[in-house]
C-alpha positions as CSV (number, residue, x, y, z in Angstrom):
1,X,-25.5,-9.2,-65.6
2,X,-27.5,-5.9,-65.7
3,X,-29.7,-6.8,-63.2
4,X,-26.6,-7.7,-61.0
5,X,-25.2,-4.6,-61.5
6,X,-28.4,-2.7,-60.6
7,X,-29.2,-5.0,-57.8
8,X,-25.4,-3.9,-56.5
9,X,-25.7,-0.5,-57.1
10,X,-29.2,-0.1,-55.0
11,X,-28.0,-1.7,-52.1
12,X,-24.1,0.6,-52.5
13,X,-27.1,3.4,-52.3
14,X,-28.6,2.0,-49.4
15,X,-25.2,1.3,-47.7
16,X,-24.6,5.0,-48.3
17,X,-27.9,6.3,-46.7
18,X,-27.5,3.8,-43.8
19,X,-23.9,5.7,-43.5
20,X,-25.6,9.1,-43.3
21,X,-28.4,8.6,-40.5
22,X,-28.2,11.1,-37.7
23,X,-27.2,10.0,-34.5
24,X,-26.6,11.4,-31.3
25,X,-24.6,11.5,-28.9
26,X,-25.1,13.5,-25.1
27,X,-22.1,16.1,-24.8
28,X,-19.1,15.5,-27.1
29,X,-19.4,19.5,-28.6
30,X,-16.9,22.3,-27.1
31,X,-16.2,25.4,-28.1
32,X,-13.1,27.4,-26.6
33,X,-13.0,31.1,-26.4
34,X,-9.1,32.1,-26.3
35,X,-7.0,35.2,-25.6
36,X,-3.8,36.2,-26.9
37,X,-1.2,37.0,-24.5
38,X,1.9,38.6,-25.5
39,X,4.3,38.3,-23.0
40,X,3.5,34.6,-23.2
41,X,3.3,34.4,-26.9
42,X,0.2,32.2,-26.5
43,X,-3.2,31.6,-26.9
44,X,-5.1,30.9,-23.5
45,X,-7.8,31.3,-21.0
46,X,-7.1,34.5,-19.4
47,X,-4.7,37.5,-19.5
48,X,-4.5,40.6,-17.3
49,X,-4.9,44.0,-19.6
50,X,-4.6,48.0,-18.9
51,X,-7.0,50.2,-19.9
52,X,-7.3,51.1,-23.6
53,X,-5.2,48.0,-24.6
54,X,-5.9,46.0,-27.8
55,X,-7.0,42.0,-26.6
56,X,-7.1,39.2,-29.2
57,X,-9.8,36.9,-29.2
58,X,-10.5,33.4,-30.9
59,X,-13.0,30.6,-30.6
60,X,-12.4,26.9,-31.0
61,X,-14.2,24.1,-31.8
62,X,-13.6,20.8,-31.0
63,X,-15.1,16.8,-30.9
64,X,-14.3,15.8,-27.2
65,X,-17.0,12.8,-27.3
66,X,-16.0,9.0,-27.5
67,X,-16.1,8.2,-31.3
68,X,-13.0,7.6,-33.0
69,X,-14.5,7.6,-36.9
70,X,-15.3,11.2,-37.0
71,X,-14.0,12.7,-39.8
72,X,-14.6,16.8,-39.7
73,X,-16.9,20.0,-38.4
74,X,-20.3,19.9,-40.1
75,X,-22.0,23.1,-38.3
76,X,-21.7,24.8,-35.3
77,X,-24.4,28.0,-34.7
78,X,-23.3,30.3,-31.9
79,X,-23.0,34.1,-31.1
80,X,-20.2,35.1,-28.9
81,X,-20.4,37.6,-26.2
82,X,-18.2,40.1,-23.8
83,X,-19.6,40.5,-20.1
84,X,-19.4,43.1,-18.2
85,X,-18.8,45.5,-21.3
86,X,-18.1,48.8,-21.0
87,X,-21.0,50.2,-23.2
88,X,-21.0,54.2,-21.5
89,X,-20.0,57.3,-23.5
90,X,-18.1,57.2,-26.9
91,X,-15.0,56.6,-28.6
92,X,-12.3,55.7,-26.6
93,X,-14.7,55.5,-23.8
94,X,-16.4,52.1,-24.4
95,X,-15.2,49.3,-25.3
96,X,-14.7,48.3,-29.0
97,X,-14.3,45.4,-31.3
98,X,-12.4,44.8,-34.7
99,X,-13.7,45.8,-37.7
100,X,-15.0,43.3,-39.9
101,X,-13.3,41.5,-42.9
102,X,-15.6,42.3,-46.0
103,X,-18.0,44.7,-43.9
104,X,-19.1,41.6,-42.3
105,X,-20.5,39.6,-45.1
106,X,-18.0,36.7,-45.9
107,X,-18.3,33.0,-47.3
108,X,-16.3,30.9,-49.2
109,X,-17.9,32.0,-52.4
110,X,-17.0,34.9,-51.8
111,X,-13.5,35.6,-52.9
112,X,-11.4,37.3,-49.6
113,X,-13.8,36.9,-47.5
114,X,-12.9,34.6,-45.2
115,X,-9.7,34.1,-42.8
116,X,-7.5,31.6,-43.4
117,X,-5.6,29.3,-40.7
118,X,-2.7,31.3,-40.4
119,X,-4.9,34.6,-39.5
120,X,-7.0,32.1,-37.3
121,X,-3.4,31.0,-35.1
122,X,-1.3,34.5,-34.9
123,X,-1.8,36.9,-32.0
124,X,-0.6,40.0,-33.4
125,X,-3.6,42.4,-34.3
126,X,-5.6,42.1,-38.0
127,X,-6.8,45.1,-40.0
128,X,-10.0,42.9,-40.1
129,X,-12.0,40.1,-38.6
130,X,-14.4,37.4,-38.8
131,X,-15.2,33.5,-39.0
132,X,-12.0,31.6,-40.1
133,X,-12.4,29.1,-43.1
134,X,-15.9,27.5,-42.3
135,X,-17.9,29.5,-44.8
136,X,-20.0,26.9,-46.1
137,X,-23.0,29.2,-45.9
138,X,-22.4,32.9,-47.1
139,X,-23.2,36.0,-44.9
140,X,-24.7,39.0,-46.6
141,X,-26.9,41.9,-46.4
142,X,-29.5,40.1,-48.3
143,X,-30.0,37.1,-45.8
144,X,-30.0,39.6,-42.9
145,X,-26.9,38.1,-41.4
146,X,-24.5,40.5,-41.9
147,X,-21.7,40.0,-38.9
148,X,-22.0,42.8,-36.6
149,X,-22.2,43.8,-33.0
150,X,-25.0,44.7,-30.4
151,X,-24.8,46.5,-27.1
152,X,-27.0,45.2,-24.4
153,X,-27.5,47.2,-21.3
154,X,-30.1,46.5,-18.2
155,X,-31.3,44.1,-19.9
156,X,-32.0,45.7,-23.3
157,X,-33.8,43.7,-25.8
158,X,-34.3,40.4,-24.0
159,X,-30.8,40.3,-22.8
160,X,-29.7,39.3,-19.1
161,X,-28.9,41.5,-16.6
162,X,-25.7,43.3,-16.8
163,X,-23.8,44.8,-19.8
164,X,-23.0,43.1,-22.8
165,X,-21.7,43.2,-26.6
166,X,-22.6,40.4,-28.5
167,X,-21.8,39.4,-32.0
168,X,-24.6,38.2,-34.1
169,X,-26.0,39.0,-37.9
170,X,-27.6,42.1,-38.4
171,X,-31.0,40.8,-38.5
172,X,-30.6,39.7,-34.6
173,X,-31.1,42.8,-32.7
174,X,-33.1,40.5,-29.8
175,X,-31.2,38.2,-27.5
176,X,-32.2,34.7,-28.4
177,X,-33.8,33.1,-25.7
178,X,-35.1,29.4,-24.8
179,X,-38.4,28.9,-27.6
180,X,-42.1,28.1,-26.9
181,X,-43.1,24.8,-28.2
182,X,-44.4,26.2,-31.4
183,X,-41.7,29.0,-32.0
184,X,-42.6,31.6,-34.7
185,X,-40.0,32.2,-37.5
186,X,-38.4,35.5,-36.1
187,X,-37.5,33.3,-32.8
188,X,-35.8,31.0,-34.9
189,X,-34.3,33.3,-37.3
190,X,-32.4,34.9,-34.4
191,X,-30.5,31.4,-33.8
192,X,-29.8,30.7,-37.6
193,X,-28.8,34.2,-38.5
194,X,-26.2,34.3,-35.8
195,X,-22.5,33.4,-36.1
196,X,-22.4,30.0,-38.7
197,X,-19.4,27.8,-38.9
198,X,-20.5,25.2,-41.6
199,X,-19.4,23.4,-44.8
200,X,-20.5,20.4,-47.1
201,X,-19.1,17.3,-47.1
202,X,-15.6,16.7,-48.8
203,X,-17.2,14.9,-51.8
204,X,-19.9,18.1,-52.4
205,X,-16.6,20.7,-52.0
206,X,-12.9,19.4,-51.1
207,X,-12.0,23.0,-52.4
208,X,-13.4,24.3,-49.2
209,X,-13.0,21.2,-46.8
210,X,-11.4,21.3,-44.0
211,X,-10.4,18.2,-41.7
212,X,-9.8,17.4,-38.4
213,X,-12.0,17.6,-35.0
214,X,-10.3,20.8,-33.5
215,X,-9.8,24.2,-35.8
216,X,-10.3,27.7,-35.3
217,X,-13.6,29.4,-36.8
218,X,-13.8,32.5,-35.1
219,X,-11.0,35.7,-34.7
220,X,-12.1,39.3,-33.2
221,X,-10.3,41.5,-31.1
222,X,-11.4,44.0,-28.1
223,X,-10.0,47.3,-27.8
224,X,-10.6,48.2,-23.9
225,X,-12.4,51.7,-23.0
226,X,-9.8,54.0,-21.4
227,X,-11.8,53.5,-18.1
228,X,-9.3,52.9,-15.3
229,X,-11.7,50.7,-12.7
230,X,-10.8,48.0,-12.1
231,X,-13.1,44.7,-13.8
232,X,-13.0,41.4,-15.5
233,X,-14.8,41.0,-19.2
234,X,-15.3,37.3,-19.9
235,X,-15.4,36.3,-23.6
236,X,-18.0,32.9,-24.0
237,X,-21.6,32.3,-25.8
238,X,-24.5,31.0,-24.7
239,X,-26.8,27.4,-25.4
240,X,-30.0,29.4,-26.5
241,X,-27.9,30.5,-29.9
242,X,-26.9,27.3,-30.8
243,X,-28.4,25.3,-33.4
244,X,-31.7,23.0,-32.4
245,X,-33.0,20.1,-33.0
246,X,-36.0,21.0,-34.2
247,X,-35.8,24.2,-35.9
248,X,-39.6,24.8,-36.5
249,X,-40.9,21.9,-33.5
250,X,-41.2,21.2,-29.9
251,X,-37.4,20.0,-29.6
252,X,-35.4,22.7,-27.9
253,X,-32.3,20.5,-27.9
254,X,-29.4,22.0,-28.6
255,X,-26.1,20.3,-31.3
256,X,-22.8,20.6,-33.2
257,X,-22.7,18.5,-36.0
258,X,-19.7,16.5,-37.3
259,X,-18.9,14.3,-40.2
260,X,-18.9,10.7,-40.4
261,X,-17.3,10.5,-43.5
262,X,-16.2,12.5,-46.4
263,X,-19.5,12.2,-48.5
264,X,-21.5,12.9,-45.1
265,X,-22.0,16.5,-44.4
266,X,-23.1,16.6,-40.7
267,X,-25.1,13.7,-39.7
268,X,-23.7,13.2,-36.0
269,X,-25.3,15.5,-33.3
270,X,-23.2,16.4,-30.1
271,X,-26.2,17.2,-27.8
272,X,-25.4,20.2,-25.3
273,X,-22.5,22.6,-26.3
274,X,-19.9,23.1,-23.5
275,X,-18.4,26.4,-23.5
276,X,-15.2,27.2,-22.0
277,X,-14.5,31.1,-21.5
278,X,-11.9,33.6,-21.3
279,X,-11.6,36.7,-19.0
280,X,-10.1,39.6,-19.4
281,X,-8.5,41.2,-16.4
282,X,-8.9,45.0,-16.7
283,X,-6.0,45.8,-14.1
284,X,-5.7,49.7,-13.7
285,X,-1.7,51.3,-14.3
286,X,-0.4,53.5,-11.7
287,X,-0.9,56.1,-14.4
288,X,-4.6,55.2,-14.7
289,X,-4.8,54.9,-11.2
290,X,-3.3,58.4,-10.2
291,X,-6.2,59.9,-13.3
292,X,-8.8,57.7,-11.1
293,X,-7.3,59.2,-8.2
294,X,-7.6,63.1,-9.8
295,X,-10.8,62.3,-10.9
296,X,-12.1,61.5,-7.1
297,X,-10.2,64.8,-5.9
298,X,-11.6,66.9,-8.5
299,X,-15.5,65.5,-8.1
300,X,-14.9,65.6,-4.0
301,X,-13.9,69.3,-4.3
302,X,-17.1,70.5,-6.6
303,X,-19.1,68.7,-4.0
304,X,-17.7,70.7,-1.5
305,X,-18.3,73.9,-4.0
């Protein structure tokens, strides 16, 4: 009867492994980057805003692949960016985001940290931001991935052309860029010290666990310079900060991972992340627009001078 038992055992342990394989599947991974519109009262893909206004901003993850026995998030890397920033002058004359919840370090071991749903859904403004529930893996000082923000400009530090913030842990002042087949550590360090939305399986944690193939993980905001031109900042990521396949190897594929079951902790790889982006409308106020105006009067007459 013991040897039946053991004999049962061993292949529930095998059954379980079996369970837990990686697979793969080509697409399937999305994550949405949302504004909050006021006069709508509604989370969506685009909103027109004055200069100096306060924008709300979100990111969304969801499974849009074929399998129907998914059971939850397992990780999703990424680092989300603002185009066409306005990183000139100080103050009230760049643009701005949130501060951070915790000074950026935040986890669910560590109490306060992290945002709950409720944060993660309303559109009016928080004293503080950051990743919403999926805190599986802490951020602090000590790891070098601290949440904060970089300003890139002309292509400062590897990034493309244009002007950019970009939110990232401390440690990754360098825009991550497609590896070399045998990438060093710091290349790699910039992807898995971004932005992390991770947690174990619901058998490891069910504290912590949270379900479902579509949730928030991400809240900021963007406080607009007081510039009055006219422009449109779009709020995305990008694939090269995304987790890969092979952190340390020769596979530059990029994944999400999901749960298969609630002892699995991520075993299923989406393959490609789809991003879907938001813009921001900067649309100057007859106000702003008469100050613009001023301004080109004022500079036209000390030419003339």
């Amino acid at each position: 009867m013991k040897n039946v038992i053991v004999s049962m055992l061993a292949v529930a342990g095998l059954a379980g492994i079996a369970s837990a394989q990686t697979t793969t599947e080509q697409g399937g991974g999305r994550l949405t980057f949302q504004v909050y519109n006021p006069v709508t009262n509604a989370w969506g893909s685009s909103i027109d805003a004055a200069p100096g206004q306060r924008v709300e901003l979100r990111v969304v993850a969801s499974y849009t692949g074929t399998r129907t026995d998914l059971f939850a998030m397992g990780e999703a890397l990424y680092q989300p960016t603002l185009s066409n920033a306005d990183n000139t002058g100080t103050g009230a004359q760049q643009d701005q985001i949130g501060a951070w919840r915790n000074g950026g370090n935040g986890g669910n071991s560590i109490a306060g940290s992290m945002l709950s749903v409720a944060e993660g859904n309303q559109g009016t403004a928080l004293a503080d931001y950051g990743r919403v529930l999926f805190g599986g893996t802490a951020t602090a000082a000590t790891g070098s991935n601290t949440m904060t923000s970089f300003r890139h400009t002309g292509g400062s530090d590897g990034a493309p052309a244009g002007s950019w913030i970009r939110m990232a842990g401390n440690f990754v002042t360098q825009w991550p860029a497609a590896l070399p087949a045998a990438p060093a550590a710091a290349d790699t360090n910039r992807i898995l010290r971004g932005i992390s939305a991770q947690q174990q399986s619901f058998a490891l944690n069910s504290t912590f666990h949270v379900a479902g193939l579509s949730n928030v993980i991400f809240r900021q905001a963007i406080i607009l310079s007081d510039d009055p031109a006219a422009r449109t900042v779009q709020f995305s990521s990008f694939i090269e900060s995304a987790r890969r396949v092979a952190n340390t190897g020769t596979d530059d594929t990029r994944f999400i991972s999901w749960q298969t079951s609630n002892s699995d902790s991520g075993s299923h790889r989406t393959l490609g992340v789809q991003y879907v982006p938001a813009n921001i409308n900067v649309v100057p106020t007859p106000a702003s627009m008469a100050l613009m105006g001023l301004g080109g009067l004022v500079a036209a007459r000390r030419r003339r001078a």
